[in-house]
gemmi code that builds the backbone of each chain (N, CA, C; Angstrom):
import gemmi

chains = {
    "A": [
        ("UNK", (0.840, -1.196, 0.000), (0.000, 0.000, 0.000), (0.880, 1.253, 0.000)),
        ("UNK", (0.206, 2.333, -0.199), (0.589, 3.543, -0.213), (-0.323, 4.516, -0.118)),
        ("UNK", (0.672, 5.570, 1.136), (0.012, 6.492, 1.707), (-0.605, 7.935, 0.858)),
        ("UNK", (-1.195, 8.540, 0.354), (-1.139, 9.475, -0.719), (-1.977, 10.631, -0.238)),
        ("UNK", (-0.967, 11.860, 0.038), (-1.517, 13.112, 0.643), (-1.611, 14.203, 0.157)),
        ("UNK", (-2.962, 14.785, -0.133), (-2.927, 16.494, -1.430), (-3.330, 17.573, -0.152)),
        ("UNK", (-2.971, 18.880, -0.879), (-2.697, 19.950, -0.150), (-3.520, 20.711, -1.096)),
        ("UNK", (-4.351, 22.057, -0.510), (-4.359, 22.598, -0.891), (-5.624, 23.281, -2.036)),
        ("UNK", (-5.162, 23.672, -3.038), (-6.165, 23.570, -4.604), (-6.232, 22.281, -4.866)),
        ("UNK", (-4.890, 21.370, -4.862), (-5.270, 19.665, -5.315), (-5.954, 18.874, -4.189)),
        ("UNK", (-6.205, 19.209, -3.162), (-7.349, 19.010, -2.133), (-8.062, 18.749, -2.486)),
        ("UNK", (-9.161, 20.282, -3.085), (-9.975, 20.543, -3.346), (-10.423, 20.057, -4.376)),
        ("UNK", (-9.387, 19.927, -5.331), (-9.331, 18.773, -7.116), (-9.561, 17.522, -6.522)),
        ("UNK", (-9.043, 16.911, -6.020), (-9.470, 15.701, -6.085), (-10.297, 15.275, -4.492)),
        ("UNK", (-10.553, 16.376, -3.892), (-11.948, 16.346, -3.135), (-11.629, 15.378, -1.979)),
        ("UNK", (-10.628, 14.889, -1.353), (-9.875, 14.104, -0.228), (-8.872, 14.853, -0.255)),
        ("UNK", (-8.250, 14.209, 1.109), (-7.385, 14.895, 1.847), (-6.221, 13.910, 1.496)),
        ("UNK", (-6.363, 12.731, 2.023), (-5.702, 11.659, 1.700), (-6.128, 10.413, 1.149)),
        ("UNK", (-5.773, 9.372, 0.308), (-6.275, 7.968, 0.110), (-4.965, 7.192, -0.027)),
        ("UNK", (-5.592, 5.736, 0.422), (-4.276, 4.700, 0.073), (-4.459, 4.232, -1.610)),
        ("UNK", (-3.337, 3.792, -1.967), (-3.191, 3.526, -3.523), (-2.697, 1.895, -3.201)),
        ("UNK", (-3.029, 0.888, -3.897), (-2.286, 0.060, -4.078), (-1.041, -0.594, -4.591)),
        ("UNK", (0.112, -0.891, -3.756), (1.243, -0.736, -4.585), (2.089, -2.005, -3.870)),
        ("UNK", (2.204, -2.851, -5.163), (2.695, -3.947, -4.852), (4.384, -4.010, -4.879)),
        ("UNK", (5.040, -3.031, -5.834), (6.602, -3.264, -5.757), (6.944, -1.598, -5.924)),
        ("UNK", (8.155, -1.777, -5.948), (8.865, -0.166, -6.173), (8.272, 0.551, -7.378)),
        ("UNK", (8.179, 1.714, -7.472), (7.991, 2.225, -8.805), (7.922, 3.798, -8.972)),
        ("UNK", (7.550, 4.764, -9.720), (8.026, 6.426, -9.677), (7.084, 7.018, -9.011)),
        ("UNK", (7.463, 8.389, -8.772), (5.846, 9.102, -8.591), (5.105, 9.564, -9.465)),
        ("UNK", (6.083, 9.460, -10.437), (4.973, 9.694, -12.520), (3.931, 8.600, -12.243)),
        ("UNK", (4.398, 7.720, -12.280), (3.590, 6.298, -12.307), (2.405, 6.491, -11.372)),
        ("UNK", (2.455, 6.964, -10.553), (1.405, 7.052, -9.124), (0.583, 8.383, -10.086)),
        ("UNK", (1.630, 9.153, -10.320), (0.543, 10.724, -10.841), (-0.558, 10.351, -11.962)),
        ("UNK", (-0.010, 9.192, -12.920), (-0.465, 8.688, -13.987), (-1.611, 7.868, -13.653)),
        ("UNK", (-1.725, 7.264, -12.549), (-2.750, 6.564, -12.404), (-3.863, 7.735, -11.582)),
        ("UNK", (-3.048, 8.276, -10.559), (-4.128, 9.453, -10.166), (-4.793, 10.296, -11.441)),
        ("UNK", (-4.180, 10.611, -12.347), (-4.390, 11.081, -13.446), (-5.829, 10.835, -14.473)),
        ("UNK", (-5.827, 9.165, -14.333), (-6.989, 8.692, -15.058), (-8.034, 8.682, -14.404)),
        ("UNK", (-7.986, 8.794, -12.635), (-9.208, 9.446, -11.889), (-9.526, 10.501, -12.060)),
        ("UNK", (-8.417, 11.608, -11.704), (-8.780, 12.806, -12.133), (-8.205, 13.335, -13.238)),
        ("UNK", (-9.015, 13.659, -14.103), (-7.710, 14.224, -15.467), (-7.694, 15.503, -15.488)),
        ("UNK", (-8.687, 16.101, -14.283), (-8.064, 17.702, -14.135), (-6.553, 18.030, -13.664)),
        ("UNK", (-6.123, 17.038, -12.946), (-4.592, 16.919, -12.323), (-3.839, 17.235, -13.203)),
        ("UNK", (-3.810, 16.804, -14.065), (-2.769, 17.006, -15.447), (-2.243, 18.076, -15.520)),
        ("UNK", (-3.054, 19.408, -15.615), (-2.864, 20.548, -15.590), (-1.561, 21.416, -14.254)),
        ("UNK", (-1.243, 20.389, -13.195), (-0.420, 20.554, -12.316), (1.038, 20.041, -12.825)),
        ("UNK", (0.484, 19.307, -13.633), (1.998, 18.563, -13.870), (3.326, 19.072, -13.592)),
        ("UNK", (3.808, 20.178, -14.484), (5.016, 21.091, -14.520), (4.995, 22.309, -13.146)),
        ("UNK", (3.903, 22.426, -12.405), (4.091, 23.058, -11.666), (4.328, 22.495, -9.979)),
        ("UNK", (3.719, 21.111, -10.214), (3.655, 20.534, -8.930), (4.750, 20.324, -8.023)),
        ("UNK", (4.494, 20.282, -6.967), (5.704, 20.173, -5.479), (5.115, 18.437, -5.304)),
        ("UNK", (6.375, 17.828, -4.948), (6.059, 16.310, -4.541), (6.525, 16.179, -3.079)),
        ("UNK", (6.492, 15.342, -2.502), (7.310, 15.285, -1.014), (6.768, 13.837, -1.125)),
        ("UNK", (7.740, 12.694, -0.246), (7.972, 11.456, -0.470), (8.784, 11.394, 0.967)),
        ("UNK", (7.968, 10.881, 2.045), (8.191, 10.778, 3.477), (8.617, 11.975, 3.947)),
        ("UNK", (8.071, 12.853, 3.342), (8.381, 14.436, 4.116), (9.552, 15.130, 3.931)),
        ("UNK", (10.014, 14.619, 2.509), (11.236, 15.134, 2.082), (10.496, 15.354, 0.580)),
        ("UNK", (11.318, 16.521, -0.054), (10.908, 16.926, -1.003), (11.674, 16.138, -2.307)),
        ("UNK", (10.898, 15.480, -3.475), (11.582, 14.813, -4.063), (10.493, 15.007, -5.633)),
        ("UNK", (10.936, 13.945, -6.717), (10.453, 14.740, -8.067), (9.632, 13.654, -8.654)),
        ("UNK", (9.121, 13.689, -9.345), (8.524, 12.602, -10.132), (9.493, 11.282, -10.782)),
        ("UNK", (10.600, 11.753, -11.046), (11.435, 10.392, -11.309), (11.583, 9.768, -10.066)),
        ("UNK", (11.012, 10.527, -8.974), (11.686, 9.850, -7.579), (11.216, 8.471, -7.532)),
        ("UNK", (11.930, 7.397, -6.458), (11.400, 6.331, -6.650), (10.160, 6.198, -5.504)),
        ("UNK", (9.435, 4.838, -5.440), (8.213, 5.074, -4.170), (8.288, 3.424, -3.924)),
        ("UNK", (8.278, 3.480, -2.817), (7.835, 1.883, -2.260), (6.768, 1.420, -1.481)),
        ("UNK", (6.284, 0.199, -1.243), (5.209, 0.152, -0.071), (5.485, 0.572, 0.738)),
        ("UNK", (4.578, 1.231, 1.422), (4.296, 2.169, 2.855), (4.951, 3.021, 2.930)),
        ("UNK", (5.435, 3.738, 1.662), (5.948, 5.104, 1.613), (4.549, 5.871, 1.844)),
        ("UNK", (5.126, 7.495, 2.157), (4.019, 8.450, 1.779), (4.363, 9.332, 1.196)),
        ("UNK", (3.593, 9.347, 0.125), (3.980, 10.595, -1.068), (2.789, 11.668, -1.040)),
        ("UNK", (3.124, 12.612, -0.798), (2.500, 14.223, -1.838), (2.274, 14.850, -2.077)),
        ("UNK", (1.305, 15.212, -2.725), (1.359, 16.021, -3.566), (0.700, 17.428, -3.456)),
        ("UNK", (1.423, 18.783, -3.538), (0.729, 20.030, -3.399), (1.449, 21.035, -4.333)),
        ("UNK", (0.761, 22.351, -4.553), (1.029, 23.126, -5.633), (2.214, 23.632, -4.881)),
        ("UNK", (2.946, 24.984, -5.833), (3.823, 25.694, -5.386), (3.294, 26.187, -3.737)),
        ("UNK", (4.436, 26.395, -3.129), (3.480, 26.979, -1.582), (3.501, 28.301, -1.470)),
        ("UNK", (2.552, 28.991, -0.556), (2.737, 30.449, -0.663), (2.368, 31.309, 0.823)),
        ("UNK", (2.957, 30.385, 1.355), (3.426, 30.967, 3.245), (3.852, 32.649, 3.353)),
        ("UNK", (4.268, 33.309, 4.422), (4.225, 34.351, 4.513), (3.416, 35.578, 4.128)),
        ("UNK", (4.107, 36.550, 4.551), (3.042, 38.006, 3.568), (3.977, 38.924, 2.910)),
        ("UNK", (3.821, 39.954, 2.881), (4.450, 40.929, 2.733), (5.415, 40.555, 1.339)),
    ],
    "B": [
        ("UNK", (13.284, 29.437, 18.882), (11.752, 28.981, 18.576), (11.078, 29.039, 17.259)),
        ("UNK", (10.960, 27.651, 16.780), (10.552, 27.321, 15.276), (8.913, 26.719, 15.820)),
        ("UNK", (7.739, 27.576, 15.482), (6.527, 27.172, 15.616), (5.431, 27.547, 14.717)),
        ("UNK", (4.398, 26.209, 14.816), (3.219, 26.792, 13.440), (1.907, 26.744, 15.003)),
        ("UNK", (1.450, 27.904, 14.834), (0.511, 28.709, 15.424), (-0.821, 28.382, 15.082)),
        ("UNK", (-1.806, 28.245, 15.490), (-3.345, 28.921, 14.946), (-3.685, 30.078, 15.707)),
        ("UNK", (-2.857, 30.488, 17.330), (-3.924, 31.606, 17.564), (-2.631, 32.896, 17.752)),
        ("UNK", (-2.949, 34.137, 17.671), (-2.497, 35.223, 17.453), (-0.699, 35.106, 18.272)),
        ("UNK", (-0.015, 35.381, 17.046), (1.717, 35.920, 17.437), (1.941, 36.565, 18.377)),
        ("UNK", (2.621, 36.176, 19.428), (3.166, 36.939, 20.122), (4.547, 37.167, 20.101)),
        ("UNK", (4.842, 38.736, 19.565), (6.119, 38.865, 19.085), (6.671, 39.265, 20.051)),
        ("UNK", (6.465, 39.968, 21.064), (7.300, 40.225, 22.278), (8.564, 39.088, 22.783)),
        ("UNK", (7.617, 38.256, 22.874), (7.869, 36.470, 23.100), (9.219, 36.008, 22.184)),
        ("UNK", (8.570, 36.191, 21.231), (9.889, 36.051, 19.968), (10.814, 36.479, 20.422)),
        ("UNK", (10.786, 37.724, 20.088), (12.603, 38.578, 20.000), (12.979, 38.313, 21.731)),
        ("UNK", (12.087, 37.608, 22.637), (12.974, 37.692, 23.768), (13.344, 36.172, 23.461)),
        ("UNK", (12.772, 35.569, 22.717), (13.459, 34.075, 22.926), (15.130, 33.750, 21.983)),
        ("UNK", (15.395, 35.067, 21.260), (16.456, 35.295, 20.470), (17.526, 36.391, 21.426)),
        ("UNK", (17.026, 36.847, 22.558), (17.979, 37.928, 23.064), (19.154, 37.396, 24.136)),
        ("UNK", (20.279, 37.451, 23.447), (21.378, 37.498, 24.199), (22.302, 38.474, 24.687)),
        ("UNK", (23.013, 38.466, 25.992), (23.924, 39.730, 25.732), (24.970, 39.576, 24.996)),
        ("UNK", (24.915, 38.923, 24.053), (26.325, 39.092, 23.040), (25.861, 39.563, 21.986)),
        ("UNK", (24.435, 39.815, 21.633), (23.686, 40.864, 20.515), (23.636, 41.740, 20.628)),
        ("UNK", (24.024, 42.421, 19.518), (24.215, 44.179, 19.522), (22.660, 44.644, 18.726)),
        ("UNK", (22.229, 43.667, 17.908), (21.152, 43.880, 16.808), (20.233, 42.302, 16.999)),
        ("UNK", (18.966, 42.852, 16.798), (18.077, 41.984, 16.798), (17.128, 42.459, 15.095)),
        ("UNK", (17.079, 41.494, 14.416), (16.098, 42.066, 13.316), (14.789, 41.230, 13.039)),
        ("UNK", (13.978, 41.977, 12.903), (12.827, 41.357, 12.566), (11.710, 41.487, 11.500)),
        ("UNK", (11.131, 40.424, 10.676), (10.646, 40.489, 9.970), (9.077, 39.998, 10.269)),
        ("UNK", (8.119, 41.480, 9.917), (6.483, 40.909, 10.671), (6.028, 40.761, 9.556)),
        ("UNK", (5.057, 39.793, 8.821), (4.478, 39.577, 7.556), (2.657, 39.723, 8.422)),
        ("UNK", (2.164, 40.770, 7.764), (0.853, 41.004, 8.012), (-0.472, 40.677, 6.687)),
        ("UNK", (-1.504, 40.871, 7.125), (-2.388, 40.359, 6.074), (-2.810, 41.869, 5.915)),
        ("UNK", (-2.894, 42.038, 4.358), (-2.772, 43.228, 3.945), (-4.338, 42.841, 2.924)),
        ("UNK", (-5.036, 44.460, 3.242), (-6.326, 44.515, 3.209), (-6.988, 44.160, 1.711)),
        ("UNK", (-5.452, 44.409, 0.403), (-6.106, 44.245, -0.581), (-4.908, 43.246, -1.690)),
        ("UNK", (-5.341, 42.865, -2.674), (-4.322, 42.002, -3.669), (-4.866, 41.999, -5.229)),
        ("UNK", (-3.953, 42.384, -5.843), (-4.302, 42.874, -6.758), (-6.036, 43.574, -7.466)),
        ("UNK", (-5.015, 44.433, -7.106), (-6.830, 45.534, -6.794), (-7.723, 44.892, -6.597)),
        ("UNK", (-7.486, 44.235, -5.768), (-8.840, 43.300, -5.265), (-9.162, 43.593, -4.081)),
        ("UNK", (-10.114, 44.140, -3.272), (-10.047, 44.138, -1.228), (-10.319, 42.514, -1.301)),
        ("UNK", (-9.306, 42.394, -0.172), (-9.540, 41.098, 0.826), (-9.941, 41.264, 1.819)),
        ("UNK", (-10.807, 40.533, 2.381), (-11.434, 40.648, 3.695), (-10.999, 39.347, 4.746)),
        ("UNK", (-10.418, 38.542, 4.399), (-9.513, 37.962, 5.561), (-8.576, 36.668, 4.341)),
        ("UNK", (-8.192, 36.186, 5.694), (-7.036, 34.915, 4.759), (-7.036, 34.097, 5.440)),
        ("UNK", (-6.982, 32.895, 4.871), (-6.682, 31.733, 5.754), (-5.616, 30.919, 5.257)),
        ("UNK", (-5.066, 30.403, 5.680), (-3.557, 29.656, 5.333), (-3.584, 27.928, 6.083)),
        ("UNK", (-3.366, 27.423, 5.103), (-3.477, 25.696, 4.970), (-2.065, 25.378, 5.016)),
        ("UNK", (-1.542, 24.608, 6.168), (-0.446, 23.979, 6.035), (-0.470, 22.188, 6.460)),
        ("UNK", (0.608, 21.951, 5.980), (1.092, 20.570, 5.645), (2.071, 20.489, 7.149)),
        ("UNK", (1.727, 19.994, 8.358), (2.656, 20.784, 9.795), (3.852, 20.113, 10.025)),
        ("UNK", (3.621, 18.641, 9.852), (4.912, 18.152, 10.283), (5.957, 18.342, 9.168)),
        ("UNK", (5.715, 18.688, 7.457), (6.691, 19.386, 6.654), (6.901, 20.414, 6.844)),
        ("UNK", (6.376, 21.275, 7.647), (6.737, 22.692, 7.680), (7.816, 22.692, 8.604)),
        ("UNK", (7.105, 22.188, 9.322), (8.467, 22.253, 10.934), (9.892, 21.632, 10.628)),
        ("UNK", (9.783, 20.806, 9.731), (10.666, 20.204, 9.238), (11.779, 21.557, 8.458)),
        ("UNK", (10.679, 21.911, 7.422), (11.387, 23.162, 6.143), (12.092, 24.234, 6.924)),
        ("UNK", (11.310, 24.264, 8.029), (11.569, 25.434, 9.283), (12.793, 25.685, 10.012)),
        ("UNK", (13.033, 24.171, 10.279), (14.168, 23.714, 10.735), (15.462, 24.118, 9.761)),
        ("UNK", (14.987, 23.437, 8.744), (16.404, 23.499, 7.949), (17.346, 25.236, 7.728)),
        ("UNK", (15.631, 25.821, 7.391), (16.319, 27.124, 7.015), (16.764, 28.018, 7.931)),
        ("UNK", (16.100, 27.562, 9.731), (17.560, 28.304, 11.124), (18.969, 27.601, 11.088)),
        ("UNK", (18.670, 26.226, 10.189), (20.021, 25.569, 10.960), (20.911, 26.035, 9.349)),
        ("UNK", (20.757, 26.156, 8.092), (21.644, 26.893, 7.268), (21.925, 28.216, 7.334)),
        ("UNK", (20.677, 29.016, 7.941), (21.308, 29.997, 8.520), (22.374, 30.714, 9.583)),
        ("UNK", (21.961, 29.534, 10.809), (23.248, 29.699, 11.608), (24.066, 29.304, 10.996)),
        ("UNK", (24.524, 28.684, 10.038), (25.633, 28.103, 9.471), (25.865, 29.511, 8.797)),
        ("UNK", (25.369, 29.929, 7.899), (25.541, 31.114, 6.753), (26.597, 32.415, 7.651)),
        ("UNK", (25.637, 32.404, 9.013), (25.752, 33.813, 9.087), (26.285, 33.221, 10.733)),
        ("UNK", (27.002, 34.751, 11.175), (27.288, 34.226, 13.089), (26.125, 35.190, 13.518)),
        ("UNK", (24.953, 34.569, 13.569), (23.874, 34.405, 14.526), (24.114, 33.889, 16.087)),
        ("UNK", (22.823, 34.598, 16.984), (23.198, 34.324, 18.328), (21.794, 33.554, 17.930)),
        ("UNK", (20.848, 33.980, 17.703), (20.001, 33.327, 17.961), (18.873, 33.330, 16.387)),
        ("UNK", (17.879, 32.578, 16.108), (16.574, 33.089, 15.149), (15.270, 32.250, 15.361)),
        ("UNK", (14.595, 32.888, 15.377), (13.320, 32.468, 15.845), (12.232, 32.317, 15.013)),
        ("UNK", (11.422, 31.239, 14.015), (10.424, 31.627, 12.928), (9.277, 30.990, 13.565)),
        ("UNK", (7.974, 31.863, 13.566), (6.977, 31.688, 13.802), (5.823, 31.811, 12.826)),
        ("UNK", (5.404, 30.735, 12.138), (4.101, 31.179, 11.421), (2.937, 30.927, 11.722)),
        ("UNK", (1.744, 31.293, 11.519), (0.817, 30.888, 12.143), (-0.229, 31.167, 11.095)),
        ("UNK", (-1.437, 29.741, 11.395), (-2.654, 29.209, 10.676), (-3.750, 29.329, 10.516)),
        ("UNK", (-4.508, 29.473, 10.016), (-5.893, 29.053, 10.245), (-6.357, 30.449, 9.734)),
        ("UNK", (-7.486, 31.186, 10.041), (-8.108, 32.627, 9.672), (-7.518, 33.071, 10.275)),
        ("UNK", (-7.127, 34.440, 9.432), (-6.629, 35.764, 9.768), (-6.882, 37.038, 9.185)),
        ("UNK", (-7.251, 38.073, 9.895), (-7.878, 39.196, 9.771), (-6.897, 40.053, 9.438)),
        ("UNK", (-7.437, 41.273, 8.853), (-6.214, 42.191, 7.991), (-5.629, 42.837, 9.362)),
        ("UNK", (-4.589, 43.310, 8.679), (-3.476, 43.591, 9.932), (-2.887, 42.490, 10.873)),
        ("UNK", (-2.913, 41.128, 10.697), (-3.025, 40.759, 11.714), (-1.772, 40.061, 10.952)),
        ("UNK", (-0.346, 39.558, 12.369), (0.236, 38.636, 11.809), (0.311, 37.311, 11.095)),
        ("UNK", (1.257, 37.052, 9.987), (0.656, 35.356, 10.053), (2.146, 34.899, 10.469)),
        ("UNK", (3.105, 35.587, 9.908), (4.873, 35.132, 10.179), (5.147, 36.480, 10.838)),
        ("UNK", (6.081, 35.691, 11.600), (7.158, 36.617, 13.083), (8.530, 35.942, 12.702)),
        ("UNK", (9.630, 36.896, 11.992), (10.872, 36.170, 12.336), (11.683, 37.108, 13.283)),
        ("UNK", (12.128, 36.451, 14.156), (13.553, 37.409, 14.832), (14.907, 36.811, 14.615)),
        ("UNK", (16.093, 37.347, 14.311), (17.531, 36.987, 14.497), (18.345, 37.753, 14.954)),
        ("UNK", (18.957, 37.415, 15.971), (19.838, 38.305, 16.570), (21.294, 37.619, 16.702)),
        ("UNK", (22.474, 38.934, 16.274), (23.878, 38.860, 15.936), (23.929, 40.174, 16.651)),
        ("UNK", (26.130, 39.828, 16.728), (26.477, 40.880, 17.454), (26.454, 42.263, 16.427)),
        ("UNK", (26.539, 41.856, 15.026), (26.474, 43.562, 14.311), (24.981, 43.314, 13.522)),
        ("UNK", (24.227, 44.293, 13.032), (22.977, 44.509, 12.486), (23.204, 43.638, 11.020)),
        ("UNK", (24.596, 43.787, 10.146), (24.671, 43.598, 8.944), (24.060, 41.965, 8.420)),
        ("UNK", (24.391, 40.864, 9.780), (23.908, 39.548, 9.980), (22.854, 39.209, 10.167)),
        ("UNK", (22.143, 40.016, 10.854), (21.319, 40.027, 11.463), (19.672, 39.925, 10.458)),
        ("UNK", (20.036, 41.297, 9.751), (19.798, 41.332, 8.483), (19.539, 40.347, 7.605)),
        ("UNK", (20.553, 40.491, 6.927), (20.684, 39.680, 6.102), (19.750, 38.187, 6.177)),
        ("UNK", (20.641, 37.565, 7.110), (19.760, 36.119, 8.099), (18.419, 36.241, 7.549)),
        ("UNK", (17.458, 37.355, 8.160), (16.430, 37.644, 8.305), (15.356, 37.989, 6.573)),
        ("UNK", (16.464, 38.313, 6.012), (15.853, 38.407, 4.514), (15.637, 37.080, 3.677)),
        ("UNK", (16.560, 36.349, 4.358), (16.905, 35.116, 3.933), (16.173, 33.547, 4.090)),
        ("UNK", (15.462, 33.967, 5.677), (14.454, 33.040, 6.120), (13.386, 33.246, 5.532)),
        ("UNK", (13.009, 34.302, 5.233), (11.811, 34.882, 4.778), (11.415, 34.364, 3.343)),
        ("UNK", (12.600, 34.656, 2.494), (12.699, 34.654, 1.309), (12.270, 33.383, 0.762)),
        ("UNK", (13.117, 32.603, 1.761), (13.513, 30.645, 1.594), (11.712, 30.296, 2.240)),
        ("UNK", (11.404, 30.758, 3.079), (10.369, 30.042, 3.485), (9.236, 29.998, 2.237)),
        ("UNK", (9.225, 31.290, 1.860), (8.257, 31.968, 1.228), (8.248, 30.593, -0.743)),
        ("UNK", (9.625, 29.755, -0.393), (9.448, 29.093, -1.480), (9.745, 27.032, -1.161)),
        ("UNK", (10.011, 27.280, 0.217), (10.269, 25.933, 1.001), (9.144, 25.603, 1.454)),
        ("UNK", (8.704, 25.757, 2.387), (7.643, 25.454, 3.513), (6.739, 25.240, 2.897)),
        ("UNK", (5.882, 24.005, 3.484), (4.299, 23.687, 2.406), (3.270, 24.128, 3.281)),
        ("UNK", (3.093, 25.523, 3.357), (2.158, 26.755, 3.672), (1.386, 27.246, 2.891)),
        ("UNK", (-0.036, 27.419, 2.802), (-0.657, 27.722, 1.142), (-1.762, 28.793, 1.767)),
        ("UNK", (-1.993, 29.997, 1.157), (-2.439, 30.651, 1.676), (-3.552, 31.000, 0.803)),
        ("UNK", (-5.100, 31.217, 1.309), (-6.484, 31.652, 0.299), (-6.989, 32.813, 0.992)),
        ("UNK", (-6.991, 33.996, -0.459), (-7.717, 35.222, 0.185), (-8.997, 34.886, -0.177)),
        ("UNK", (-9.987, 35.683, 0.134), (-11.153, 35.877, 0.560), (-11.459, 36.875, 0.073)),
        ("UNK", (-12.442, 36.950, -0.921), (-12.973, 38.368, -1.586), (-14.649, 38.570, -1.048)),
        ("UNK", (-15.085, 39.474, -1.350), (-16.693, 39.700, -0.668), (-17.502, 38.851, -1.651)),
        ("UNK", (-16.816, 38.357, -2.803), (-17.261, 37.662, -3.637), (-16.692, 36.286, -4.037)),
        ("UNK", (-16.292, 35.954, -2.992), (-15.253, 34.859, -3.466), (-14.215, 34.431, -2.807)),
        ("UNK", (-13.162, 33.509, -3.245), (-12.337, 32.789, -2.382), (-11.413, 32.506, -3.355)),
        ("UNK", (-10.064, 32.569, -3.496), (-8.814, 32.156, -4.294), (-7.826, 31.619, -3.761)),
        ("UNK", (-7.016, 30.299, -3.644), (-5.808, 29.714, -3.497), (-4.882, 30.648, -3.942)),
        ("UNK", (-3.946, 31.481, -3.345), (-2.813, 32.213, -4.143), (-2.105, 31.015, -3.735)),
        ("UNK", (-1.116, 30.435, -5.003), (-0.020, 29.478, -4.924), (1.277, 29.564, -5.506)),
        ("UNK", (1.984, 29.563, -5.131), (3.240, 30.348, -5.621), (3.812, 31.424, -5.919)),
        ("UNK", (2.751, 32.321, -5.357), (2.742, 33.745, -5.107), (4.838, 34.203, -5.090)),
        ("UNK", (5.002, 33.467, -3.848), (5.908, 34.272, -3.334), (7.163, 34.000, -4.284)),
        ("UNK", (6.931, 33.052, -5.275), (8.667, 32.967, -6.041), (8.772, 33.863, -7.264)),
    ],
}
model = gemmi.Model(1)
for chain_id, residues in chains.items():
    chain = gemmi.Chain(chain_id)
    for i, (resn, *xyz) in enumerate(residues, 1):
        res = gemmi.Residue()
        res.name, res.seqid = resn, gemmi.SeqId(i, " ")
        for name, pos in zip(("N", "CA", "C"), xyz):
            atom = gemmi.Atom()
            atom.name, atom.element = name, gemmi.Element(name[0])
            atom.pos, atom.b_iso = gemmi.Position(*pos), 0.0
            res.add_atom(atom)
        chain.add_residue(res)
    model.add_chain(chain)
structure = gemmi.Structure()
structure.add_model(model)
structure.setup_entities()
């Protein structure tokens, strides 16, 4: 399994906070985006802009993912003011 | 003191948790919610964070900073949930023995957070509601 967490506008896109994905061996976070993808195909539109994080470290779509990792996914962030 | 908040900054608190007597300069950076965005009035903000990555992002950017700069101390505080105009959402303090560090440090946390930390902030129009995301890079 795998843990899978959106932030944000992609929250709100795909309307959960978090869900588990099924994941039987190692594989990318393209691969994970790609299948999230055919649920939601509004996601797509994040592609080139998206932030990944992969156990709370920030990492990219070639990154790799294993069972009971947690990956994800939120837009650019935009903390502070001024 | 590296903390994510929901109820109102107390900056007093801050700059004393950074004050040493080997500081000559304490600097600080207050980020307030400002009433309007692109000619738009806002009427409040609320800010969505991701907590145990933040504290994490938070971390990194006092501990490259003490590295960067000879800091005595720096302190980042942001804080969550609704917030009303004028009102803080980030408190940084850093204090060094000359101002020039101090400074600097302080432009630097700000800067880095503003593109590290998974903090996401939505204004609020009398008509509406917008995710600003990536505002700050």
């Amino acid at each position: 399994m795998l843990k899978v967490r959106f932030f944000a506008s992609l929250k709100d896109l795909v309307g959960e906070s978090e869900m588990e994905m099924q994941l039987e061996q190692e594989t990318s976070v393209r691969k994970i985006f790609q299948q999230l993808e055919t649920r939601f195909p509004e996601i797509k539109k994040y592609e080139s802009i998206l932030l990944v994080a992969v156990n709370m470290e920030y990492a990219d779509l070639d990154s790799t993912v294993t069972p009971g990792d947690e990956v994800c996914f939120f837009p650019p962030v935009s903390g502070g003011t001024g | 003191m590296i903390r994510i908040v929901e109820s109102k900054i107390d900056r007093e608190k801050i700059v004393q948790s950074v004050s040493t007597p080997e500081s000559g300069a304490i600097a600080t950076f207050d980020g307030t919610v400002r009433n309007h965005s692109r000619e738009k009035p806002v009427t409040h903000l609320h800010y969505e964070v991701f907590p145990e990555m933040a504290l994490k992002e938070l971390e990194k950017i006092r501990a490259e900073a003490m590295q960067r700069w000879p800091l005595n101390g720096m302190a980042i505080v942001h804080r969550v949930g609704r917030m009303e105009i004028g009102e803080s959402s980030v408190f940084i303090a850093v204090s060094s023995a000359h101002r020039k560090d101090a400074f600097e440090a302080c432009r630097f946390a700000i800067d880095t957070l503003k593109t590290t930390v998974p903090i996401w902030k939505k204004e609020h129009y009398q008509d509406g509601e917008v995710w600003i995301e990536g505002y700050g890079q």
